[in-house]
Backbone as a ProteinNet text record, in pm:
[ID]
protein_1_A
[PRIMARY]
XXXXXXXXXXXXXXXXXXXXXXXXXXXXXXXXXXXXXXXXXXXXXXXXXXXXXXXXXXXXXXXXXXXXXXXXXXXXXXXXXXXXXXXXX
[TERTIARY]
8438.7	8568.6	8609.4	8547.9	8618.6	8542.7	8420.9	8322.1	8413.1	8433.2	8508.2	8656	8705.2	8832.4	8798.9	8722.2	8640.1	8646.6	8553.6	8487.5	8597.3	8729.8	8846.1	8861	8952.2	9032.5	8946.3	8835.8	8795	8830.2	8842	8888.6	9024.6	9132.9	9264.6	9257.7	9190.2	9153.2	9079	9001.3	8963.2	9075.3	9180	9240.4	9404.2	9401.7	9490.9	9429.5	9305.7	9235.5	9253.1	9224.3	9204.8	9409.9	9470.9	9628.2	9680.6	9616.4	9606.4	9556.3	9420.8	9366.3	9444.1	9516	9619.1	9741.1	9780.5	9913	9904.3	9766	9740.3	9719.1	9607.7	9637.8	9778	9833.5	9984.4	10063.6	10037.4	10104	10076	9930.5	9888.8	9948.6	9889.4	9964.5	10125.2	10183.4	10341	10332	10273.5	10266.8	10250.4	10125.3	10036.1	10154.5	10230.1	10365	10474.3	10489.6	10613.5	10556.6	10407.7	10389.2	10343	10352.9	10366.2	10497.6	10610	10754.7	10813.5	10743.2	10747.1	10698.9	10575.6	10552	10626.3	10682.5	10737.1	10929.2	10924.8	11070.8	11056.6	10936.9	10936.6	10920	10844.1	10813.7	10965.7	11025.6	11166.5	11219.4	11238.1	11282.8	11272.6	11119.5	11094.4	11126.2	11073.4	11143.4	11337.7	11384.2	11546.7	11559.4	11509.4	11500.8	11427.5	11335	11253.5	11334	11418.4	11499.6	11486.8	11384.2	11276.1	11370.2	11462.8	11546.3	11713.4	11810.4	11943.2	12019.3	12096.3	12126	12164.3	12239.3	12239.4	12101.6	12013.3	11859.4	11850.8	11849.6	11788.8	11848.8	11969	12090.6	12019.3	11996.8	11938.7	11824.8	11687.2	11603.3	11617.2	11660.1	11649	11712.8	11804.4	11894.9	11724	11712.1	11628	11477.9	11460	11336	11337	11508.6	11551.2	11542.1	11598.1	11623.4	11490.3	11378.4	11286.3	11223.4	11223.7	11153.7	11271.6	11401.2	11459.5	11375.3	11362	11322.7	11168.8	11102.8	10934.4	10958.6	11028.1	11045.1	11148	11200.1	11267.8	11166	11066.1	10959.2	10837.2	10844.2	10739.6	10815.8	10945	11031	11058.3	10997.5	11012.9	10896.6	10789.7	10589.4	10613.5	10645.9	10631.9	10702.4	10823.1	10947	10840.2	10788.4	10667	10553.3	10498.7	10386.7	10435.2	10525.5	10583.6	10641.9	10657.3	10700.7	10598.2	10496.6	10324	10279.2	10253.7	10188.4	10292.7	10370.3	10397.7	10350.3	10322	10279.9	10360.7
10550.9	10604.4	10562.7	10451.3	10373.2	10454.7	10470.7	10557.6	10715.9	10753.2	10923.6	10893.5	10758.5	10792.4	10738.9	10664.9	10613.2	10748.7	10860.3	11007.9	11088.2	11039.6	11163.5	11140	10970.1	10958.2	10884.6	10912.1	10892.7	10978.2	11119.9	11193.5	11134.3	11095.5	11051.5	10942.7	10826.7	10673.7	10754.8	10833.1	10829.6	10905.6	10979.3	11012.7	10925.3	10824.5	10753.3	10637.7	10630.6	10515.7	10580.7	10730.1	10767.2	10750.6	10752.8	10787.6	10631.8	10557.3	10374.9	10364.4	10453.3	10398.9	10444.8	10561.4	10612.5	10595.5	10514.6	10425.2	10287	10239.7	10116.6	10183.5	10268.9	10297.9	10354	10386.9	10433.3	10320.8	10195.6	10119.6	10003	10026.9	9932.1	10018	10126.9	10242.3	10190.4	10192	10180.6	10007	9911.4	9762.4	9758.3	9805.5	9828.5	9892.3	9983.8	10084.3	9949.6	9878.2	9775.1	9690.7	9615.3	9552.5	9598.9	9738.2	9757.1	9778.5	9803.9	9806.5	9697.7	9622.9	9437.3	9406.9	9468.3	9430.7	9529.2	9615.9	9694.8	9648.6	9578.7	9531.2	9387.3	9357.9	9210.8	9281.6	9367.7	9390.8	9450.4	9493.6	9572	9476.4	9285.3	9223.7	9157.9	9150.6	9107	9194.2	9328.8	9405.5	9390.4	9346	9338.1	9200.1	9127.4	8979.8	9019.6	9087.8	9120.9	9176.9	9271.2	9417.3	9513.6	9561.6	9655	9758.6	9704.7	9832.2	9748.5	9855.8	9834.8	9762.4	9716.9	9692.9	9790.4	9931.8	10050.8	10087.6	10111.4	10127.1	10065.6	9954.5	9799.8	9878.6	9854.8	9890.7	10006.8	10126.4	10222.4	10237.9	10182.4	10151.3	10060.7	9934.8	9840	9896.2	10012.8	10036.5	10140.2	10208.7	10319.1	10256.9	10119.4	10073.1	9992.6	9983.8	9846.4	9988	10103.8	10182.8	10194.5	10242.4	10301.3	10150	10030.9	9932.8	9880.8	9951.2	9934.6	10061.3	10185.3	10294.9	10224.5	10182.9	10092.9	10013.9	9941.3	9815.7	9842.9	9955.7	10014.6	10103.6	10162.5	10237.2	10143.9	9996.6	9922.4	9836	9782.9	9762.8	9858.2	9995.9	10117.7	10081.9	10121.9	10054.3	9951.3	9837.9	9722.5	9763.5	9812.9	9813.9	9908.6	10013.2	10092.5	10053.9	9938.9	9909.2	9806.7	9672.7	9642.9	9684.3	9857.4	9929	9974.1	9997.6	10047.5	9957.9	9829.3	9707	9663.8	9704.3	9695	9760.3	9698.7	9792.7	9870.7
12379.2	12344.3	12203.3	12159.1	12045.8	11915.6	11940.5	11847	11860.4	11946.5	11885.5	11862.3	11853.5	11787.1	11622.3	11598.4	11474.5	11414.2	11469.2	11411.9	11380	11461.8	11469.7	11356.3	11350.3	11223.7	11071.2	11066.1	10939.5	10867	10868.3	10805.1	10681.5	10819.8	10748.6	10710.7	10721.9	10680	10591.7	10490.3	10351.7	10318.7	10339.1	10233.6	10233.8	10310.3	10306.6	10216.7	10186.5	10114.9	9980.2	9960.8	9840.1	9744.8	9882.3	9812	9760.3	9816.1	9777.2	9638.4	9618.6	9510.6	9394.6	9403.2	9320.6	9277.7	9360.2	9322.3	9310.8	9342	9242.8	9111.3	9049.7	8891.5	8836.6	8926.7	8838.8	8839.7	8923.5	8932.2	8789.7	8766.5	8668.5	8543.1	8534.9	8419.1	8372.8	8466.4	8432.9	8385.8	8449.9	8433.7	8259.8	8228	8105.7	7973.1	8013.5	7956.3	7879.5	8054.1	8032.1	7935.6	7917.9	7819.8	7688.6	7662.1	7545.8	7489.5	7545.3	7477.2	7504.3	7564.8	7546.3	7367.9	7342.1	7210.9	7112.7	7160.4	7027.6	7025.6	7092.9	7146.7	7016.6	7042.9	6944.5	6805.7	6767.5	6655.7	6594.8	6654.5	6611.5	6582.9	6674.5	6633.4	6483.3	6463.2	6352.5	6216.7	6230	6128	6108.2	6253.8	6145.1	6119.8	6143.1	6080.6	5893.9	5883.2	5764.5	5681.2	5722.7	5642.7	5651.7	5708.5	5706.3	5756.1	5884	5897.7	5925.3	5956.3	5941.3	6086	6082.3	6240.6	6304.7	6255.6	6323.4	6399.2	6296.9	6328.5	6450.7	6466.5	6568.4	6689.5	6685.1	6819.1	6848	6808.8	6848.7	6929.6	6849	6933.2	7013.5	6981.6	7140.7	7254.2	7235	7341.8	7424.2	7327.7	7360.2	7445.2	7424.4	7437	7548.6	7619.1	7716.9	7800.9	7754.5	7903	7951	7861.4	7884.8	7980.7	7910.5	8018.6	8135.7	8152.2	8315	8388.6	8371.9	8388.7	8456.4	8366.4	8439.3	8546.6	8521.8	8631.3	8757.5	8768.8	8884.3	8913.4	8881.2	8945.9	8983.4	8950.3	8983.2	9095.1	9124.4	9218.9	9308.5	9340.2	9441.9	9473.8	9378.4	9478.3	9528.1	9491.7	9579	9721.4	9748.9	9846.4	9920.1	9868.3	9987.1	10006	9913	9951.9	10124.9	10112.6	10215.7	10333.6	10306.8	10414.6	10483.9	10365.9	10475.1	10547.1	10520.6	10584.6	10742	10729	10866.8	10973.4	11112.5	11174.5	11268.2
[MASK]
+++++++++++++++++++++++++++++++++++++++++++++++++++++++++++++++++++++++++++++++++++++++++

């Protein structure tokens, strides 16, 4: 009995494996995102310390560069909240 329920649901155990493997790379994707406007967040810092640009300038992008990394980290705080909702049984 245990072998034809094995045969039934392999079908859905690979494409429930394949929908895993896909929101681990989007999950690393978005991770990978947050630490690059981690580094362009510093570099903005250093250019208005330099001169390079105005504090209008600064305010602009940091505003533009904080939404965009709340925007990452509330879509990486939703995967986690469903990854914990799958593992239950």
């Amino acid at each position: 009995m245990f072998l034809v329920d094995d045969i039934l649901l392999s079908p859905i155990r690979s494409v429930l494996w394949v929908f895993r493997e896909i929101q681990k790379v989007a999950q690393e994707e978005l991770e990978g995102e947050g630490r690059t406007i981690t580094e362009q967040l510093r570099m903005l810092y250093m250019q208005l310390e330099t001169g390079r640009i105005t504090e209008e300038e600064f305010v602009a992008e940091e505003k533009r560069l904080l939404d965009r990394l709340d925007v990452i980290e509330s879509r990486l705080q939703d995967g986690e909240d469903a990854d914990e909702d799958g593992d239950e049984p």
